[in-house]
N, C-alpha and C positions, 0 to 999 in steps of 0.2 A: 624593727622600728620601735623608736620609746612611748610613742605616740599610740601605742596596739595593746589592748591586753594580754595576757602570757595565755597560754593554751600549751598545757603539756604534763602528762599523766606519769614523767618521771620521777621530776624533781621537785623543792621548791615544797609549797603548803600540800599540796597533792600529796606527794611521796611520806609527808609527814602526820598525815590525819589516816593516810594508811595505815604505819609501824603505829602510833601513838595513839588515833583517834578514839576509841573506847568499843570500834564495835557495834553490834547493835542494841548498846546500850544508851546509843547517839540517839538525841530526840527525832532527825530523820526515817532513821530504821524504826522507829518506833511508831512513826506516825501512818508509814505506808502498812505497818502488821507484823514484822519481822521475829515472830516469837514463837518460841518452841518450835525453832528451827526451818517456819518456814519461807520460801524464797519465794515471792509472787512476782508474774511479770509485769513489768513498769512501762508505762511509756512519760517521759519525759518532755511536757510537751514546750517549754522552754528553756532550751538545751545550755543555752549561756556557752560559758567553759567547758561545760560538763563534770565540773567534779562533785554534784550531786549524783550525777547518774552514774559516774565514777566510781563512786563510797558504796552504794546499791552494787553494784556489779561486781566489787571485791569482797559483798556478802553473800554473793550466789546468786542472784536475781538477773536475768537475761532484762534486758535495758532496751527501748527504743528512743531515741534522742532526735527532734526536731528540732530544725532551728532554721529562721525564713531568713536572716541576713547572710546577705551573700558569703562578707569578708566572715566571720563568724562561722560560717558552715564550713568555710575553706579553711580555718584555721583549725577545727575540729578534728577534720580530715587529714589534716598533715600530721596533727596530736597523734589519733589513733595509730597510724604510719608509722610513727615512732616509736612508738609501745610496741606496735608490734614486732618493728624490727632488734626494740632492744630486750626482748624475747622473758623468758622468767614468767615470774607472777605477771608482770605489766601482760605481756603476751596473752596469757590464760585468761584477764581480766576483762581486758579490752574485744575479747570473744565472743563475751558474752552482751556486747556496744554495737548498737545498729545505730545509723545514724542516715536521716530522712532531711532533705532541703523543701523545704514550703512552709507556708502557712499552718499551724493545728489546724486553726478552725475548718480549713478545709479538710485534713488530712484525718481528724480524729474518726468523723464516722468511717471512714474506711480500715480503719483501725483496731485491736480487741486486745486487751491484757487484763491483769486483775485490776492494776490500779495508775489510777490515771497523776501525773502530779505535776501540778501549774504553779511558775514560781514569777508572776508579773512582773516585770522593766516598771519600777515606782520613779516620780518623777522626786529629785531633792525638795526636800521640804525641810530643812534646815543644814548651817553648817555642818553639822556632825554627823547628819547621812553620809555624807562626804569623804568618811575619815579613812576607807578603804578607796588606796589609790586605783586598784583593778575597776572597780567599783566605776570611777567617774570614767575611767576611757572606756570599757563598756559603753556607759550613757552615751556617750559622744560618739560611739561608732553605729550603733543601733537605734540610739534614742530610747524612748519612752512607750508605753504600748497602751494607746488610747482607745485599744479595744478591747484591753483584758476584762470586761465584763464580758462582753461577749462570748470569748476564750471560755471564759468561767463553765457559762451556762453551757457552751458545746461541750464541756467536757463532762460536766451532770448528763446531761441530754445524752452523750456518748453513753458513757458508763450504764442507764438504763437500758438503753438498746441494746448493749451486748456482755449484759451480766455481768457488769464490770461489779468488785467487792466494792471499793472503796474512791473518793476523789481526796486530794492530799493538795490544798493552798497555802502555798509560803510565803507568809506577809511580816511586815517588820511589826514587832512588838505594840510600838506607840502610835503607830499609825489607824487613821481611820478604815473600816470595813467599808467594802462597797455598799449600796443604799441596796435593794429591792432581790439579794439574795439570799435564797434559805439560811437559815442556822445552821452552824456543823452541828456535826452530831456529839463532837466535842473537838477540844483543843488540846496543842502540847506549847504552853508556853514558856518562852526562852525568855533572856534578861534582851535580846536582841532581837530574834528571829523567833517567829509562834508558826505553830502549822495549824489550820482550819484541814479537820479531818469530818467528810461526809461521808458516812456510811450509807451507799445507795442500796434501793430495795430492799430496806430491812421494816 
């Protein structure tokens, strides 16, 4: 249906940030610690598409992906299906792809990897948010997430409880920070996308 975001880990911008994407010289691989070769497990606590947990998982990193909307969980599920049955790298890739229907905030404390990484449902804030068609049917199939503070702090709060390294927040560039949370401990700022990386327990 036209009306559905794409989900599928063959073709298309997927397939192509795979052969081309740079590796983990990408500011996501970077952000979660991805250097001098090492592979830390990730839980992905909003799973979207998945082709963040995608790019992590084609660096070696075993992946946990959550995602509370229904059609979205099931569109996942049929992705990974396909990968697996179209065998190869996608097969080896998608291996290392666990993928969880619920809530984080429920699901994180029962949860443990090194690093944790929250990428919030931002609500448009101007035409040009816009400009990625995936992007707006997204919005319109899941909406907005009026609890990613919440999300936020379960996922600090997680990460202390179970010796998690790092929390890893994907926010747009120009956009305001949430009000009444910590500072990262640093940042990787893009022309588009910035990651808020916390270093917990340090």
């Amino acid at each position: 249906m036209t009306d559905l975001p794409s989900c599928d880990f063959t073709t298309g911008a997927v397939r192509h940030r795979l052969q081309f994407g740079g590796g983990r010289g990408q500011d996501l691989p970077k952000a979660v610690g991805m250097k001098n070769g090492l592979c830390p497990t990730i839980i992905d606590a909003t799973a979207g598409q998945g082709k963040d947990a995608f790019l992590l998982a084609s660096l070696g990193s075993h992946v946990t992906m959550i995602e509370r909307s229904d059609k979205m969980h099931q569109m996942l599920a049929d992705a990974l299906i396909k990968a697996q049955n179209t065998g190869g790298i996608y097969a080896e890739i998608t291996s290392r792809m666990r993928l969880l229907h619920g809530n984080s905030i429920d699901l994180l404390p029962t949860l443990s990897a090194d690093v944790i990484v929250v990428d919030p449902m931002h609500p448009a804030r101007k035409k040009s948010a816009l400009v990625n068609g995936d992007m707006q049917k997204i919005q319109a199939l899941v909406g907005t997430d009026p609890d990613q503070r919440d999300l936020i702090e379960t996922a600090l709060k997680t990460a202390l409880e179970t010796a998690a390294k790092r929390v890893v927040v994907k926010w747009p560039t120009k956009a305001e920070r949430l009000d009444g949370l910590p500072a990262p401990s640093h940042q990787i700022i893009g022309k588009a996308i910035s990651f808020d990386v916390f270093m917990v327990g340090l």
